[in-house]
C-alpha positions as CSV (number, residue, x, y, z in Angstrom):
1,X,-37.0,49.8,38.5
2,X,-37.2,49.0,34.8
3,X,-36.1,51.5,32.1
4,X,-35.7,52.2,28.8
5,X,-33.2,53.2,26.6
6,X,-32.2,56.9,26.7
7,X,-32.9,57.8,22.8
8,X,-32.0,61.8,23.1
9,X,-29.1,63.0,23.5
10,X,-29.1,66.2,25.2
11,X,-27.3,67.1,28.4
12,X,-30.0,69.1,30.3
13,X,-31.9,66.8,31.8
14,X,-35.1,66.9,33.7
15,X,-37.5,64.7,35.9
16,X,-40.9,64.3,34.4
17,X,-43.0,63.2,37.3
18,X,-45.6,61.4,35.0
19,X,-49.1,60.4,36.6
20,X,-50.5,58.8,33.3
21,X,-50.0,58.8,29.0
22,X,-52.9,61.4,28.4
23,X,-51.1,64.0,30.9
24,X,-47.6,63.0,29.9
25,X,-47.9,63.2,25.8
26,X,-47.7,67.7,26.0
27,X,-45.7,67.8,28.4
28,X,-42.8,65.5,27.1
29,X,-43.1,66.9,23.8
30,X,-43.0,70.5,25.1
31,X,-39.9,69.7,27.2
32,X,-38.2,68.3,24.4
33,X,-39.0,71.4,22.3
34,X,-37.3,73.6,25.2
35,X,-34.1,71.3,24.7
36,X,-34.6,69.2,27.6
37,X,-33.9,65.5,27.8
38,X,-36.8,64.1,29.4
39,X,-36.6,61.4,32.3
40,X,-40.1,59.7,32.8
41,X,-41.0,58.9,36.0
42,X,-44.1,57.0,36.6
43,X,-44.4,56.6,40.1
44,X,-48.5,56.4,41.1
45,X,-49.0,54.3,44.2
46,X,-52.5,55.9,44.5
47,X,-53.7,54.1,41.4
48,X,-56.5,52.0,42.5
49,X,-57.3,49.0,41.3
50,X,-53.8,47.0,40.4
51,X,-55.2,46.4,36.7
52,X,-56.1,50.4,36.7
53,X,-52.3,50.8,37.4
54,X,-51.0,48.1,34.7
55,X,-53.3,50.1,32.0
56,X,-52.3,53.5,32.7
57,X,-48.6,52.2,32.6
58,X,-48.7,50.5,29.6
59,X,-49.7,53.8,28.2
60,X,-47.3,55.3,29.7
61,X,-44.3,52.8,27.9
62,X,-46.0,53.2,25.0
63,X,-46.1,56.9,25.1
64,X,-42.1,57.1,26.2
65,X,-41.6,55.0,23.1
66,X,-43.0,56.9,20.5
67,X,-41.4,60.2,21.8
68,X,-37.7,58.4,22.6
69,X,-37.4,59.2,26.0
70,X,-36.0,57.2,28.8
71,X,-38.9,55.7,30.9
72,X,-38.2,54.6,34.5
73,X,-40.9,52.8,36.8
74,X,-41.3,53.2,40.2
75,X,-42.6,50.4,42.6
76,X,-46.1,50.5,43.1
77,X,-46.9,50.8,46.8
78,X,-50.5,51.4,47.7
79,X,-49.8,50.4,51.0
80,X,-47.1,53.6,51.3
81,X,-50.2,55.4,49.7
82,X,-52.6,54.5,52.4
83,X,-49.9,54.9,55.3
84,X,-50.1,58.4,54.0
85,X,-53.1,59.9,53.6
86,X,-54.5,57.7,56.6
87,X,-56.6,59.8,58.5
88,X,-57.6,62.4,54.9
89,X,-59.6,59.5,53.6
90,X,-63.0,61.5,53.9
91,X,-61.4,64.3,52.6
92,X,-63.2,65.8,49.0
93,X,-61.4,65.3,46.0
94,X,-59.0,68.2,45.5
95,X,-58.7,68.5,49.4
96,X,-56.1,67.7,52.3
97,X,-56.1,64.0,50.9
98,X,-55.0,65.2,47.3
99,X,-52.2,67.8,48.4
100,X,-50.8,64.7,50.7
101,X,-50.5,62.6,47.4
102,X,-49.2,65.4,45.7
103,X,-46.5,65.7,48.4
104,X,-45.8,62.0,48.2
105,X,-45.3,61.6,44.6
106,X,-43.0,64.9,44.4
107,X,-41.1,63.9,47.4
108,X,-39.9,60.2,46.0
109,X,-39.7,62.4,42.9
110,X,-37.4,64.9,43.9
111,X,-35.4,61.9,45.8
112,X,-34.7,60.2,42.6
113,X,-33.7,63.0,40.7
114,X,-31.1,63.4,43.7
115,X,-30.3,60.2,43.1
116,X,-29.4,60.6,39.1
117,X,-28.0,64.2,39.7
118,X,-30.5,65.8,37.8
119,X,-31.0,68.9,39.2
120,X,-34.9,69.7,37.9
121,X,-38.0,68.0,37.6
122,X,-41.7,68.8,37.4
123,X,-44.9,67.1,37.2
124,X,-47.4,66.2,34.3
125,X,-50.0,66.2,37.0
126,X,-50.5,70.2,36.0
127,X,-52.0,69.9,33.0
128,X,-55.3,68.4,34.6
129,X,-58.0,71.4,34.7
130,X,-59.0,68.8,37.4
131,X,-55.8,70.0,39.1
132,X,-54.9,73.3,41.3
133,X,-51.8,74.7,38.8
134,X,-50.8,77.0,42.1
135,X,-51.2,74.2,44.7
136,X,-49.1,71.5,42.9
137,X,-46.1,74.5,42.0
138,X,-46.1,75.3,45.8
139,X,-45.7,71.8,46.8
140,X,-42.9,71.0,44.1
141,X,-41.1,74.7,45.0
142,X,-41.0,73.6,48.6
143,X,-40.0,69.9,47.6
144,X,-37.4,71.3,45.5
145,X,-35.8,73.4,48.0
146,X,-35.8,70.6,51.0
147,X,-33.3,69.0,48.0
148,X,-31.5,71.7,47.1
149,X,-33.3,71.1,43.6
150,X,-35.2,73.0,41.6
151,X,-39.0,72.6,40.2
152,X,-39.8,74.0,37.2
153,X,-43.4,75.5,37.6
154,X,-44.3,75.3,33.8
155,X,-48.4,75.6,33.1
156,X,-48.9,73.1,30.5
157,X,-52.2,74.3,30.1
158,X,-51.3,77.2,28.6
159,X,-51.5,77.3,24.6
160,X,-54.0,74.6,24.4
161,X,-51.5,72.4,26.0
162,X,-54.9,69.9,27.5
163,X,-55.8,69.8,23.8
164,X,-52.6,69.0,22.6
165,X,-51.8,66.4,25.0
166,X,-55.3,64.4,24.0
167,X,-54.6,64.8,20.8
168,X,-51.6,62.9,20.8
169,X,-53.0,60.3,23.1
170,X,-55.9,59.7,20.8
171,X,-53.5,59.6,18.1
172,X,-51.4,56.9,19.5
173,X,-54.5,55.4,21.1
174,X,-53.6,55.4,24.5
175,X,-55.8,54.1,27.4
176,X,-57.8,56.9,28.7
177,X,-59.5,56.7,32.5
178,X,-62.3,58.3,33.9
179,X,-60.8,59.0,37.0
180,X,-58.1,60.5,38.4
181,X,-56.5,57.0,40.2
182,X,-57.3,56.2,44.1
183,X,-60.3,54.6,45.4
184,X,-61.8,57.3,47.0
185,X,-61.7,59.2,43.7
186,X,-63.6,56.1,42.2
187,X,-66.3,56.1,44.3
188,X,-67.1,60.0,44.2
């Protein structure tokens, strides 16, 4: 796992699940706002092709940067990806094969903010109007609890929060995709 350099200094902490830059920039900055020291965790192993993955986290490092937050990298492991939704690759986009993802992502999530004792985390992934806000809280609630954690179910949609976040990605010039990450998303 790489990291970077925890820059703020408050004590409550929080997991930020982070699936790319665009999604990430609101969120971070919101959390921050709230008084939260924000832990970036950019774990994806649905990102499809490997040089997809290598843009979006570049963006991501650069994004962490600007806003001072500690940044920590997960593995990438399509092949724990695949494993997972074997059997839901038909499966439309926002279906059975998304909500498995979804669980994957919150679950090694929710493990490493076990790991670091931070007791809450949540998911830039919300802030998609590509995204079910109700399904994604569900599946982080229930996560949560099988840790004895908890998930904060923040809409960061809400006050033009999908605005605000491509704002600041066009302001720092992030990379921005045209799709949301795995290969059966890319050829819909």
């Amino acid at each position: 796992m790489e990291q970077n350099q925890n820059i703020n200094s408050s004590n409550k902490k929080i997991l930020l699940h982070a699936c790319c830059g665009i999604c990430s920039g609101y969120p971070i900055s919101l959390l921050q706002d709230m008084g939260y020291c924000v832990v970036v965790y950019f774990y994806n192993p649905n990102i499809y092709p490997l040089e997809e993955y290598n843009k979006r986290l570049e963006a991501e490092k650069k994004l962490c940067n600007h806003f001072g937050c500690e940044l920590i990298v997960g593995e990438y492991e399509p092949e724990i990806y695949y494993e997972y939704v074997k059997g839901f690759e038909n499966e439309p986009e926002k279906g059975a094969r998304c909500d498995k993802c979804f669980e994957l992502r919150l679950g090694k999530s929710a493990k490493l903010a076990k790991k670091l004792a931070i007791n809450e985390f949540t998911t830039s992934m919300v802030i998609s109007p590509h995204k079910n806000y109700d399904k994604l809280s569900k599946i982080g609630t229930l996560i949560a609890e099988k840790y004895n954690l908890s998930y904060l179910a923040l809409n960061f949609r809400k006050n033009d929060g999908f605005l605000k976040t491509n704002k600041i990605s066009k302001d720092l010039n992030l990379y921005r995709q045209n799709y949301c990450g795995c290969k059966f998303a890319l050829a819909n």
